[in-house]
C-alpha positions in Angstrom: 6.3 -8.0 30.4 7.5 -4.9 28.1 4.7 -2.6 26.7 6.0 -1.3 24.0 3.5 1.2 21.9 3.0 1.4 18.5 3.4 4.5 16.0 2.5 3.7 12.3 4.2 6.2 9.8 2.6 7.3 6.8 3.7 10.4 4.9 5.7 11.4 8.2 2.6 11.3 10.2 1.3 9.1 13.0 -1.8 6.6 12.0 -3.4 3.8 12.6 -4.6 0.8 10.0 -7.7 -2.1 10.5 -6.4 -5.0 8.9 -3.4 -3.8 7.3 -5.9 -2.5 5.1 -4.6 1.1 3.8 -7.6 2.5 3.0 -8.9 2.3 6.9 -5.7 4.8 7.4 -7.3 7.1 10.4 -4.5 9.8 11.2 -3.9 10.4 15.1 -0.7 13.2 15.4 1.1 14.7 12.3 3.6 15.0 15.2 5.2 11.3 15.9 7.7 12.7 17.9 5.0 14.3 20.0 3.5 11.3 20.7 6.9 9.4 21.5 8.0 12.0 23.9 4.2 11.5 26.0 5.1 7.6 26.2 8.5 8.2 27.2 7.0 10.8 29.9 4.7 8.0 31.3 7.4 5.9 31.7 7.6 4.1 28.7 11.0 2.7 27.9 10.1 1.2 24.4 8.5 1.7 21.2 7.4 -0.3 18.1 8.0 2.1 14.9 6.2 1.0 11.7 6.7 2.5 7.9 4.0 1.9 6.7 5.2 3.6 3.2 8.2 1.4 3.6 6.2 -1.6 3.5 4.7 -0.4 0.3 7.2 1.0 -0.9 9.7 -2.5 -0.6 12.4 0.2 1.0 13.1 1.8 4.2 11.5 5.6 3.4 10.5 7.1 6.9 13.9 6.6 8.2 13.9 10.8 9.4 11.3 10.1 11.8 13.2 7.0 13.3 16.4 9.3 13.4 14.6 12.2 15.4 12.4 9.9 17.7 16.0 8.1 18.7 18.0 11.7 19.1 15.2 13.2 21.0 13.9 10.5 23.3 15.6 7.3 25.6 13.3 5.2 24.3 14.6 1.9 22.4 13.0 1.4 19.3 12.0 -1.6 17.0 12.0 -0.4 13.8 10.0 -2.5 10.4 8.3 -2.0 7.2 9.6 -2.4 4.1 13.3 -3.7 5.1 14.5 -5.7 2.2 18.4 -5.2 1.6 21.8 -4.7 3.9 21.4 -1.0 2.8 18.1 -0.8 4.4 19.2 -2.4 7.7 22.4 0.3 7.9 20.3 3.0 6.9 17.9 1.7 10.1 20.1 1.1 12.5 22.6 4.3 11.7 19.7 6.4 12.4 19.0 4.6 16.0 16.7 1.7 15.5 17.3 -0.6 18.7 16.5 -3.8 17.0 14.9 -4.3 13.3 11.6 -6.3 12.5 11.8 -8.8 9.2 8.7 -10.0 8.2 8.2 -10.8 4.2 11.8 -10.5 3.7 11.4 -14.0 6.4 9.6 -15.8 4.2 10.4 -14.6 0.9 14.2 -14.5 1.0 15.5 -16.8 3.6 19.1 -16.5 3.1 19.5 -12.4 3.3 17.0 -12.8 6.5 19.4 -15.0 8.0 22.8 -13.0 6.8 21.2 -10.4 9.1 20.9 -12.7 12.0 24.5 -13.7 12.0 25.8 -10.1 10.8 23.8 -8.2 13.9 22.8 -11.0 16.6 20.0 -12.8 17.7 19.1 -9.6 20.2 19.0 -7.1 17.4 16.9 -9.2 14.7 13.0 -10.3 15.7 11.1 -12.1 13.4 7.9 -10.9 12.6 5.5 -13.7 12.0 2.1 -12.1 11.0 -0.4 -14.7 10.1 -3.8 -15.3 9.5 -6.0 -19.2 9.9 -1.9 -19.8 12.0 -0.3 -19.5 8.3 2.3 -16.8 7.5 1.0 -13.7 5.4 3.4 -11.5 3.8 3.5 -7.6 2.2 1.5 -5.6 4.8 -0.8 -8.5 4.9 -1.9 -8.3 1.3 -0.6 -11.9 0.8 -0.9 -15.3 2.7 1.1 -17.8 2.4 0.8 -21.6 2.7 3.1 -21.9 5.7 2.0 -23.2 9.0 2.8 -20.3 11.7 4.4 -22.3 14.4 7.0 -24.5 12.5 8.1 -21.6 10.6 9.0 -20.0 14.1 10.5 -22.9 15.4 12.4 -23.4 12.1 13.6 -19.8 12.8 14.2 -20.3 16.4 16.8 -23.5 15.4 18.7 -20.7 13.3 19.0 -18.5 16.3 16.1 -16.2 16.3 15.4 -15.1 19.8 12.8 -12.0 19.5 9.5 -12.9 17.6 6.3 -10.6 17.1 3.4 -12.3 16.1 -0.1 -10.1 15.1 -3.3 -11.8 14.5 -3.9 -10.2 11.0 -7.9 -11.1 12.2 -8.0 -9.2 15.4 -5.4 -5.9 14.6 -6.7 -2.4 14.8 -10.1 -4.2 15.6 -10.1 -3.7 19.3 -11.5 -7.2 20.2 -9.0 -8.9 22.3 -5.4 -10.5 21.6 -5.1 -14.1 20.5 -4.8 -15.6 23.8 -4.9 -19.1 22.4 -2.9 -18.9 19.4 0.1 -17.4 22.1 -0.9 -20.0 24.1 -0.7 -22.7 21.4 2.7 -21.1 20.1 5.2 -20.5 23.9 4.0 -24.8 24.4 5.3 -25.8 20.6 8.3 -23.2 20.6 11.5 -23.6 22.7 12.5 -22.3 26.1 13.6 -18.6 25.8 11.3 -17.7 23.2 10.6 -14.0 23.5 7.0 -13.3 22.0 5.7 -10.0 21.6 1.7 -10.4 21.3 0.6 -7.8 18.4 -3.0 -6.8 17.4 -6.2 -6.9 19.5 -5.5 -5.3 22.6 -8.6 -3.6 23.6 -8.4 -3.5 27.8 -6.0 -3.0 30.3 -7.5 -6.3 31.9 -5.6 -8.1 28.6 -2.3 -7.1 29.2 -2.1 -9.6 32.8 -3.2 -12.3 31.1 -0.8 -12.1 28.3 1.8 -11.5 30.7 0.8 -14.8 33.0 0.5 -16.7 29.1 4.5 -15.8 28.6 4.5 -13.3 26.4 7.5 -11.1 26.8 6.4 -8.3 25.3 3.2 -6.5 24.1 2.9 -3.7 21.6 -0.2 -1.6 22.0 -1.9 1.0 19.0 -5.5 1.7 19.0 -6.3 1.0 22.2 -3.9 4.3 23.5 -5.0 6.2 20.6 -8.9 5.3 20.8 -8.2 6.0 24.6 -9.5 2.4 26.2 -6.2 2.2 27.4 -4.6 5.1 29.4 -1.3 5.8 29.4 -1.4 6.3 33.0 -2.5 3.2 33.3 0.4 1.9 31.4 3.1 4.0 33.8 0.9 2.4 37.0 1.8 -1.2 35.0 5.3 -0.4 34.2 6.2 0.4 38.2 4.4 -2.1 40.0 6.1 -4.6 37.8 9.1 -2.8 36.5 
């Protein structure tokens, strides 16, 4: 299983949300790439990258701190917030972003979601299915949806997508534990070959087994580095013994 750590960018800076909720904004680093460069020297090989003024903002706006984190580290990056046109995508992935993260833009317009998926590929596109009660919310959480959570992923997965990260709006930033049964629930309704990345919760390095023994793929970890529960020696003692 990947473990991929999170850095949430507001104003250039690195911080952490409860909830989404903007107003819980704690800052960690005014130094993202200071941060990127101590996961890379643990042994970290990827990294979750979140504009959080993006997301507000409808448009890709931190794209400088992508563009320095990719020139100055290894590490392959996932890059979302606020990705709504072709110009945003090119802007992301001209200034290194490994793979992009969709997540309104999913739900809200369905056809420029999916021209990315057949202009880029299945390995450069996730989907990111946030949700809340298992039904889709949209815009940084401030809306939910009606849909059901697991048919929109397997909708997406008969279009091609490959790569999905799914957060527990309920359990993010709170430090209480992943959603162990709602991955559970989703890897037995999805296809083979799903790749989920559990999101949100992670609160002990005794979680990040059991995810891995679940199915997910992938985790991406926030507070619990930055609070300290989980060290990131621990993570570079993970990442060899099962690399």
């Amino acid at each position: 299983m990947r473990i991929i750590p999170a850095i949430d960018i507001i104003d250039g800076k690195c911080v952490r949300l409860s909830k989404g909720d903007y107003s819980t904004k704690k800052i960690y680093n005014e130094n993202p790439l200071e941060v990127a460069k101590e996961f890379e020297a643990h042994g970290i090989q990827h990294l979750h990258l979140v504009d959080l003024d993006g997301a507000k903002s409808k448009h890709i706006v931190n794209y400088k701190v992508l563009e320095t984190i990719a020139l100055k580290t290894n590490l392959q990056i996932d890059f979302g917030g606020g990705l709504k046109s072709g110009d945003d995508l090119h802007i992301a992935f001209q200034s290194g972003a490994h793979q992009i993260t969709g997540g309104s833009i999913a739900v809200k317009d369905r056809e420029t979601f999916l021209s990315w998926l057949s202009t880029y590929g299945a390995r450069k596109i996730i989907l990111g299915a946030d949700a809340k009660d298992e039904k889709v919310a949209v815009s940084g959480w401030q809306e939910e949806s009606d849909l059901e959570l697991i048919p929109f992923v397997q909708e997406y997965q008969s279009e091609g997508i490959e790569y999905v990260i799914c957060t527990d709006i309920s359990k993010d930033g709170m430090l209480q534990g992943p959603a162990f049964q709602l991955y559970k629930k989703m890897l037995s309704k999805t296809k083979k070959g799903l790749h989920l990345i559990a999101s949100g919760g992670i609160s002990t390095f005794d979680e990040l087994p059991k995810l891995a023994e679940i199915g997910c793929e992938g985790t991406i970890i926030g507070k619990a580095i930055y609070e300290g529960k989980i060290s990131l020696k621990q993570l570079e003692h993970y990442i060899l013994e099962n690399g």
